[in-house]
C-alpha positions as CSV (number, residue, x, y, z in Angstrom):
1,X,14.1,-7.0,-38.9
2,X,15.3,-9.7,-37.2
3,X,19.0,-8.1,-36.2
4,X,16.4,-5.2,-34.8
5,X,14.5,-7.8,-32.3
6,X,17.8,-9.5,-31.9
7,X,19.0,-6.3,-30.4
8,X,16.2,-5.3,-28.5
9,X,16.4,-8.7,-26.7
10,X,19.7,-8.3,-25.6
11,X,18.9,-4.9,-24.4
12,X,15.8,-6.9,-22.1
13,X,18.9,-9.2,-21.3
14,X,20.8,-6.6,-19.7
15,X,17.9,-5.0,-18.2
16,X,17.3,-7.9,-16.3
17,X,20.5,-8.8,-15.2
18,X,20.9,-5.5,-13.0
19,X,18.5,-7.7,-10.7
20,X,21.8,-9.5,-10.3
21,X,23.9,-6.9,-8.9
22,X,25.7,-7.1,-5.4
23,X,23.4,-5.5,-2.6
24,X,23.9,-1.6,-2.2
25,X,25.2,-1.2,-6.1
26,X,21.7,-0.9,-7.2
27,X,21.5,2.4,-4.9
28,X,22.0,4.3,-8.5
29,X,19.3,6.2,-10.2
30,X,17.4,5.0,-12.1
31,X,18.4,1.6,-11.7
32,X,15.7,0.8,-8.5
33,X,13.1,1.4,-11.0
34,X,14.5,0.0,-13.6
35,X,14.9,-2.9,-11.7
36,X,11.6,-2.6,-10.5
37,X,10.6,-3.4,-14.0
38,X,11.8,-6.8,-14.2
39,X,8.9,-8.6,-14.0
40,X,7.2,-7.3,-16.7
41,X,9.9,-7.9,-19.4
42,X,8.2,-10.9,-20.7
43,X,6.0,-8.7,-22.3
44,X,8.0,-7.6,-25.2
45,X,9.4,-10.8,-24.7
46,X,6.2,-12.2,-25.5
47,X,5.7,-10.0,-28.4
48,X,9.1,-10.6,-29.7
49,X,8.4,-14.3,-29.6
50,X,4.9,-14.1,-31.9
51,X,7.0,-12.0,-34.6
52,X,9.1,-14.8,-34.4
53,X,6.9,-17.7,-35.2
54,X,5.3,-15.9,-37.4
55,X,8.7,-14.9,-39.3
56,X,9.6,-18.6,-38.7
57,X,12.9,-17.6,-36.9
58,X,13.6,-20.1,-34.8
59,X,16.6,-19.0,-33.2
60,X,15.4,-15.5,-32.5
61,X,11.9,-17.5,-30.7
62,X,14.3,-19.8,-28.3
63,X,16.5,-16.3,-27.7
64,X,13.2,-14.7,-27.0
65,X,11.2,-17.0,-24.5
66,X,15.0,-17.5,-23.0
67,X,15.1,-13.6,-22.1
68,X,11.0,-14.1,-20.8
69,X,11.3,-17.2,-18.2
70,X,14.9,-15.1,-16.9
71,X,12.3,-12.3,-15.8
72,X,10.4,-14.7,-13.9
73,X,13.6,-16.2,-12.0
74,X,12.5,-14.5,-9.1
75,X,8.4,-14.9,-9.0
76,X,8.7,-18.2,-9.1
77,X,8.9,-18.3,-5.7
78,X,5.5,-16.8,-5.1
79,X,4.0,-19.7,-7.2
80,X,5.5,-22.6,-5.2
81,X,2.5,-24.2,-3.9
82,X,-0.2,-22.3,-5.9
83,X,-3.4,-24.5,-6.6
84,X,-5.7,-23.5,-9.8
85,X,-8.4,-25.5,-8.7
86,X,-8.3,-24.5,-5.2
87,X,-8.4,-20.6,-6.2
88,X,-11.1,-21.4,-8.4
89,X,-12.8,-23.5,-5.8
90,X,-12.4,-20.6,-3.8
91,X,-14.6,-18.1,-6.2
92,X,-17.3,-20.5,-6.9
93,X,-18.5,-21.1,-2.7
94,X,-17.0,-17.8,-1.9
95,X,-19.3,-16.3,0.8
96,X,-21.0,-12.9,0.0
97,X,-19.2,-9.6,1.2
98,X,-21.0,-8.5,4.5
99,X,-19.7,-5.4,4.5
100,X,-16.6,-6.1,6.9
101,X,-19.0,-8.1,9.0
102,X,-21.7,-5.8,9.1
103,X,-24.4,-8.3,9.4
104,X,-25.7,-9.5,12.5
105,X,-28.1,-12.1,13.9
106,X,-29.2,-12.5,10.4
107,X,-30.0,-9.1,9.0
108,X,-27.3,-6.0,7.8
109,X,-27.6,-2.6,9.5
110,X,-28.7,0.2,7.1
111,X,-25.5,1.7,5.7
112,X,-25.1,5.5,4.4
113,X,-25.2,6.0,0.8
114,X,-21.1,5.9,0.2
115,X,-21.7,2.2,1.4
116,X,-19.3,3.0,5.1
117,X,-21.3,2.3,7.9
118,X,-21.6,5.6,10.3
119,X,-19.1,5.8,13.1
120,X,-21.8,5.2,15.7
121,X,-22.5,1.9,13.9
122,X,-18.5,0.8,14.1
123,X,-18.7,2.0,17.4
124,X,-21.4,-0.1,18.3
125,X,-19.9,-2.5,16.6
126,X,-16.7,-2.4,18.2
127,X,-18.3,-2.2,21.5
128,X,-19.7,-5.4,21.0
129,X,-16.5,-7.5,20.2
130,X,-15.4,-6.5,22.7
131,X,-18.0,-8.1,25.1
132,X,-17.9,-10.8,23.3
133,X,-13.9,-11.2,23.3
134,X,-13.6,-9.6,26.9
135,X,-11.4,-7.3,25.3
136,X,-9.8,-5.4,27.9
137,X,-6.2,-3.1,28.1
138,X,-5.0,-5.8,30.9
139,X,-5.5,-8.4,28.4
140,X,-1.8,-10.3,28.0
141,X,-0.1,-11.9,25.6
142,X,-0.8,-15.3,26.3
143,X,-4.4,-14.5,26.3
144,X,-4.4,-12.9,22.9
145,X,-2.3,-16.4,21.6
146,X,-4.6,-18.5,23.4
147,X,-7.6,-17.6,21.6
148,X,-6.1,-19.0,18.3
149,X,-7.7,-22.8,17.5
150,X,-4.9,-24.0,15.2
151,X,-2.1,-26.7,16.4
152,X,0.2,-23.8,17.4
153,X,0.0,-20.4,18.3
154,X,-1.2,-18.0,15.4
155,X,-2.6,-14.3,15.1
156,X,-3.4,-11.9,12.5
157,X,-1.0,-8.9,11.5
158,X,-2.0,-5.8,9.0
159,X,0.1,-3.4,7.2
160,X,-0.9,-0.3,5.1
161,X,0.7,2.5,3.7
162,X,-1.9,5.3,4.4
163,X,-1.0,7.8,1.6
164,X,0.3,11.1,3.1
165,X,-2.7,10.4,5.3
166,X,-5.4,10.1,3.0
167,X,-6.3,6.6,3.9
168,X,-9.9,6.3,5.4
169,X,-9.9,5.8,8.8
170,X,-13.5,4.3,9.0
171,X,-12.0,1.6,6.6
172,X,-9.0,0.7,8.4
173,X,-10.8,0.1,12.2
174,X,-13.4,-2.0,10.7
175,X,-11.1,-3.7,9.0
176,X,-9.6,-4.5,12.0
177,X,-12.5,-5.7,13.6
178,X,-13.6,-7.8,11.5
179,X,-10.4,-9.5,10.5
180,X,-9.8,-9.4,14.3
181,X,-6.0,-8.2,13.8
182,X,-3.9,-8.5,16.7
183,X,-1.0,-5.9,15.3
184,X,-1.8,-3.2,13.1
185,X,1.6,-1.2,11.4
186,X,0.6,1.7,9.5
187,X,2.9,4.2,7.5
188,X,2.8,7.8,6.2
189,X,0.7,8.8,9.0
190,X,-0.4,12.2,10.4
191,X,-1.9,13.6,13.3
192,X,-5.0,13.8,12.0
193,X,-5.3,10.6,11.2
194,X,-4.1,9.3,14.2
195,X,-7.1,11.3,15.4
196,X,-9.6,10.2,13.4
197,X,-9.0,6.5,14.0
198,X,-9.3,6.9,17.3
199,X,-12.3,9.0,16.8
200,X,-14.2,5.8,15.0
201,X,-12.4,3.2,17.9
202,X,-9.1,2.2,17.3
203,X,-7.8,2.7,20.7
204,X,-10.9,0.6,21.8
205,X,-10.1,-2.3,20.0
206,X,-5.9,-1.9,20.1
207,X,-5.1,-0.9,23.3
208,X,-1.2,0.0,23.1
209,X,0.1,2.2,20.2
210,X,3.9,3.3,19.3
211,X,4.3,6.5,17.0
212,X,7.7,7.5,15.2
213,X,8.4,10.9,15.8
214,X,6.9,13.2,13.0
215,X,10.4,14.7,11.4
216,X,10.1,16.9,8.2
217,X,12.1,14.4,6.8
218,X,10.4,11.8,7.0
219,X,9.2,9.8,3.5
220,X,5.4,10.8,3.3
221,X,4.9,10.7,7.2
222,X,5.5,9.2,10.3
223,X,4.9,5.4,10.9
224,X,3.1,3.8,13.6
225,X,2.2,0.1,14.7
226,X,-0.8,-0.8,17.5
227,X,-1.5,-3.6,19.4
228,X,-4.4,-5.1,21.7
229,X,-2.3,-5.5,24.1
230,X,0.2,-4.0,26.5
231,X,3.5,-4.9,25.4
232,X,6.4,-5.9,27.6
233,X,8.4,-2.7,26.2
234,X,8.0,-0.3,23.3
235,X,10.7,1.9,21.0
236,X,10.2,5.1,18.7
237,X,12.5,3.5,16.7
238,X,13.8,0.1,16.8
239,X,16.3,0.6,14.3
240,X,18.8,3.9,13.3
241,X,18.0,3.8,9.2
242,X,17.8,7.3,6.8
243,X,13.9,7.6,7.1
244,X,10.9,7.5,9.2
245,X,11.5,6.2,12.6
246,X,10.9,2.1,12.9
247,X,8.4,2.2,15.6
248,X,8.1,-1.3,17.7
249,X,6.3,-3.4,20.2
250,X,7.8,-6.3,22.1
251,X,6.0,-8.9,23.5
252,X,7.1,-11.9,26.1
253,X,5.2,-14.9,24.3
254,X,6.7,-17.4,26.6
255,X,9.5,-16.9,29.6
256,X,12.2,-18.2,26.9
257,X,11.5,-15.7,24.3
258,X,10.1,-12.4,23.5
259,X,8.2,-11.0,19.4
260,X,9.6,-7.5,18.3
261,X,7.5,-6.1,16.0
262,X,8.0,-3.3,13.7
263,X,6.7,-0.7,11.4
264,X,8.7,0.2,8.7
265,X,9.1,2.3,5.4
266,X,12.3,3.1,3.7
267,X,12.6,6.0,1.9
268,X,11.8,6.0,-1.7
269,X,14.7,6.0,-4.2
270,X,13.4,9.6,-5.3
271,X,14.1,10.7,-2.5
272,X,18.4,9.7,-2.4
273,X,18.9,6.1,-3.6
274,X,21.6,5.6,-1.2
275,X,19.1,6.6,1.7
276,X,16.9,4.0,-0.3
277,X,19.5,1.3,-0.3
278,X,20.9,1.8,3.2
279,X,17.4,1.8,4.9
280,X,16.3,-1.2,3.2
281,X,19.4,-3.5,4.2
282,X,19.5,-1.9,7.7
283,X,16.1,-3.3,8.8
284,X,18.4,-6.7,8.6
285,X,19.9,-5.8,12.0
286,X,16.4,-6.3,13.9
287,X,17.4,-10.0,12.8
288,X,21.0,-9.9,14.0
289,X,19.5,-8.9,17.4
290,X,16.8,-11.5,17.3
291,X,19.8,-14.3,16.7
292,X,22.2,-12.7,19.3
293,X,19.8,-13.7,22.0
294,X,18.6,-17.2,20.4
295,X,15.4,-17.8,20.6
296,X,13.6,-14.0,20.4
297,X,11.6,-13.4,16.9
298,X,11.2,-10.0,15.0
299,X,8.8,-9.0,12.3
300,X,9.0,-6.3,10.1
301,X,5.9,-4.7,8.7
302,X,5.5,-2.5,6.1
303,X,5.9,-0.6,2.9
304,X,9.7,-1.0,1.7
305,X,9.6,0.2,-1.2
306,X,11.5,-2.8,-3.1
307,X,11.3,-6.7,-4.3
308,X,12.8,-9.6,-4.4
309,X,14.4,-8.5,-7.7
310,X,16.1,-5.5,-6.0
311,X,20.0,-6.7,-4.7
312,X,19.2,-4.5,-1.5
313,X,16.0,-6.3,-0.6
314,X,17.1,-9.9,-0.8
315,X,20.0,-8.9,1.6
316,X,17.7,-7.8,3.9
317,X,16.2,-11.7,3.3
318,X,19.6,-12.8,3.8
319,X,19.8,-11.2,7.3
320,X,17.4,-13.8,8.8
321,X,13.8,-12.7,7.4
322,X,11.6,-14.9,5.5
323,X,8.8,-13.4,3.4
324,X,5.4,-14.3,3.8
325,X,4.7,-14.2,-0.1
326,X,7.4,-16.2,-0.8
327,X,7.2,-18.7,1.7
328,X,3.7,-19.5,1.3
329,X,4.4,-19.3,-2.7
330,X,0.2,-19.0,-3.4
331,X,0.3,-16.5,-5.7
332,X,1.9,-13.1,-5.8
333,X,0.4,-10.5,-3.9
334,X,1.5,-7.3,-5.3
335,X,0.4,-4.1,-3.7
336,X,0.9,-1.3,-6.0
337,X,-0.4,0.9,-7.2
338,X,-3.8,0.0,-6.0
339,X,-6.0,1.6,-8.7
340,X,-5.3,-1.2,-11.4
341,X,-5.3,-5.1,-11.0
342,X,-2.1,-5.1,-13.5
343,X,0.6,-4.0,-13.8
344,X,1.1,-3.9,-10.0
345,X,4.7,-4.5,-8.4
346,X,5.1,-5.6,-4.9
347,X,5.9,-2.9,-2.3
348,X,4.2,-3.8,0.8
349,X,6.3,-7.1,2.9
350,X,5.7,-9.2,6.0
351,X,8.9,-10.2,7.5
352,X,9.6,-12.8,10.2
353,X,13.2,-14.7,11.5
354,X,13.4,-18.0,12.7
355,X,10.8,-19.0,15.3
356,X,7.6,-17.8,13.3
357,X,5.8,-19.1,10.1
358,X,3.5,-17.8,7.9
359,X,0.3,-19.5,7.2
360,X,-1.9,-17.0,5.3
361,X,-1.4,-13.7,3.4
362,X,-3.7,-11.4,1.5
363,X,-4.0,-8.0,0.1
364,X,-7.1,-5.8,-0.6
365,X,-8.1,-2.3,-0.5
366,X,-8.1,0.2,1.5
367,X,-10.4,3.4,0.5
368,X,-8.2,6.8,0.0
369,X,-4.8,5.2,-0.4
370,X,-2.8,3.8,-3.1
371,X,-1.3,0.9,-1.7
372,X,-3.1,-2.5,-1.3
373,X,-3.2,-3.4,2.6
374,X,-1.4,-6.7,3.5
375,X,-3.0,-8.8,5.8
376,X,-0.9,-12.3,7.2
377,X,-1.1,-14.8,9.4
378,X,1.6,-15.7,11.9
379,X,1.7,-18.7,13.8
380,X,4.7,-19.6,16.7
381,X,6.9,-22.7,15.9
C-alpha cells in the first residue's frame, strides 16, 4: 500500500511540475488543462497524507504534504495581504443587497417577479445618474478622473465573458450603474446583445464603444470594450493575435501620457493550443508599446483563458503586466465556472504596466453566463 501512494505522489509530482515548463511548450494537448489542474492537487495530497498518519508512515506524510504546499507555489500570491478578521468583519456589518441600488430616498421600487427591475425602471434609473453626475458624451477624461475622492486618480473597470451571448443584458447595465464603471470590456458578444444593452441604456450611461469585427472564427464571439467617454483614439484590434479581435480605447490622462485599454479573449486550447499559447503571450506586446513611449499605460481586460500556473500566462506577466489578484494578494478570485463556489479556476484577468495600481478587485455574477464578472479598481501613480 504504501509503494501504491508512493507512486501516485510522484505521479502528482510530475503533474505539477509541467506548471514549470518554458512559455509556449505548454501549447500541447492536454497539458493546458492539465495544468489547469494544479491547484487542486492537494487534494489527493490531502487524502494521501490522512492514510499516512493513520498507517503511521512518516516518510510517505512529509513526501505527501511536500507534493501539497508545491501546488500552492503559485496561489500564494493571491494570499499576500489577506486579513481573516477583516473578511469576517466584512460579513458581519455587511450592508443589505439593494438590488444593484435599486432603492431610493428610502424605499425599493416594486421589482417583477424574476427579481430584475423592468427596463423602464433601469432607464429611469439611469436617467437619473446621469443628472446627478452630469453625465454627458462631451464629458473628458479629466473629468471622469476627477470625480474620484482618493489621494490619486482611481476609476472602476468590469470585465465579463458573456457566454456565446447569453449573458443578461438587464444585469450587466445595472451593474454598471450602480458600480458606476468607467470601462466596461465584454467578450463573446453578438449582435443581439449589443442590441439589447443598448435597448435597457448602455449607450446612455457609456458613451463611446469599440467592437471587434464578428469573424466566424472567432472563440465564442466578438469582443467589445465601452467607455463614458470619448476617447482620444480607438482600434478594432490593438493587437494581431489567432482569435477574436483586441478591441481598444485610448485615453490622454495627462499631456505626458495616454491609458490603452483592451478587451481581450484568447482562444481556448480546444480550439488549437498553439492558437492558445501564441494569443496569450502576444497580448505582452500592448506592454512593449506602452514602454517604447515611457510613460503611456495599457490594461488588458478580459477572459484569457489561463493562470498563473500556465508557462504562457506568466510570460505575458513578464512583458510588463501586473495582475490585480496578485498584487493585491486578498484572496483568490476565481471566475470559473460560475455555477459552483469550488472547484473554480481563474480565467477572467485585469492587467495593468507600470504607471497604474490596483486597489480593489472582485468577482460576482452575472445572470445567463458562466463566468464570474471581474470588477477592479485602478488608480494613476
Amino acid at each position: 500500500m504504501v509503494v501504491v501512494l508512493s507512486m501516485v505522489l510522484l505521479i502528482l509530482a510530475a503533474w505539477i511540475a509541467l506548471g514549470a515548463l518554458p512559455a509556449g511548450a505548454d501549447a500541447h494537448m492536454p497539458l493546458p488543462y492539465m495544468i489547469a489542474l494544479i491547484p487542486l492537487m492537494w487534494v489527493p495530497s490531502l487524502a494521501i497524507a490522512v492514510a499516512a498518519i493513520a498507517m503511521r508512515e512518516w516518510g510517505l506524510l512529509c513526501l505527501a504534504v511536500a507534493v501539497a504546499l508545491s501546488s500552492q507555489m503559485r496561489e500564494v500570491g493571491y494570499w499576500s495581504h489577506w486579513s481573516p478578521s477583516r473578511d469576517l468583519l466584512g460579513l458581519l456589518f455587511a450592508k443589505p443587497d439593494s438590488g444593484n441600488g435599486n432603492a431610493r430616498n428610502g424605499a425599493a421600487k416594486k421589482k417583477p417577479a424574476h427579481g430584475q427591475r423592468s427596463t423602464e425602471e433601469l432607464l429611469a434609473d439611469i436617467r437619473e445618474a446621469r443628472r446627478e453626475t452630469e453625465i454627458n458624451a462631451s464629458e473628458t477624461a479629466s473629468d471622469v478622473l476627477a470625480q474620484r475622492t482618493s489621494s490619486s486618480a482611481s476609476f472602476t473597470v468590469m470585465t465579463l465573458n458573456c457566454r456565446y451571448g447569453r449573458a443578461n443584458a438587464k444585469d450587466i447595465v445595472a451593474t454598471v450603474l450602480s458600480r458606476n464603471v468607467t470601462v466596461l470590456a465584454l467578450q463573446e458578444l453578438t449582435a443581439d446583445l449589443v442590441r439589447e444593452l443598448d435597448d435597457n441604456g448602455l449607450d446612455m450611461l457609456m458613451s463611446y464603444h469599440q467592437l471587434g469585427e464578428d469573424k466566424e472564427t472567432d472563440n465564442g464571439g466578438f469582443n467589445g470594450i465601452w467607455i463614458r467617454v470619448d476617447p482620444k483614439s480607438a482600434e478594432r484590434s490593438a493587437v494581431p493575435i489567432p482569435a477574436a479581435d483586441v478591441p481598444s480605447v485610448t485615453l490622454q490622462v495627462d499631456p505626458m501620457r495616454d491609458i490603452t485599454f483592451a478587451s481581450a479573449h484568447p482562444k481556448s486550447p480546444m480550439r488549437g493550443c498553439r492558437d492558445w499559447s501564441a494569443g496569450i503571450r502576444g497580448l505582452g506586446t500592448l506592454a512593449d508599446t506602452a514602454k517604447r513611449t515611457d510613460h503611456d499605460i495599457a490594461v488588458i481586460l478580459g477572459d484569457l483563458n489561463s493562470s498563473p500556473d500556465h508557462p504562457s500566462f506568466r510570460a505575458l506577466l513578464r512583458s510588463g503586466f501586473a495582475d490585480a489578484n496578485l498584487s493585491l494578494g486578498e484572496g483568490r478570485r476565481a471566475t470559473f465556472p460560475s455555477w459552483i463556489p469550488w472547484p473554480r479556476i481563474v480565467l477572467d484577468h485585469a492587467l495593468a504596466t507600470k504607471g497604474a495600481r490596483f486597489t480593489g478587485v472582485e468577482s460576482f455574477p452575472i445572470e445567463g453566463t458562466d463566468h464570474l464578472a471581474l470588477v477592479a479598481t485602478v488608480a494613476l501613480d
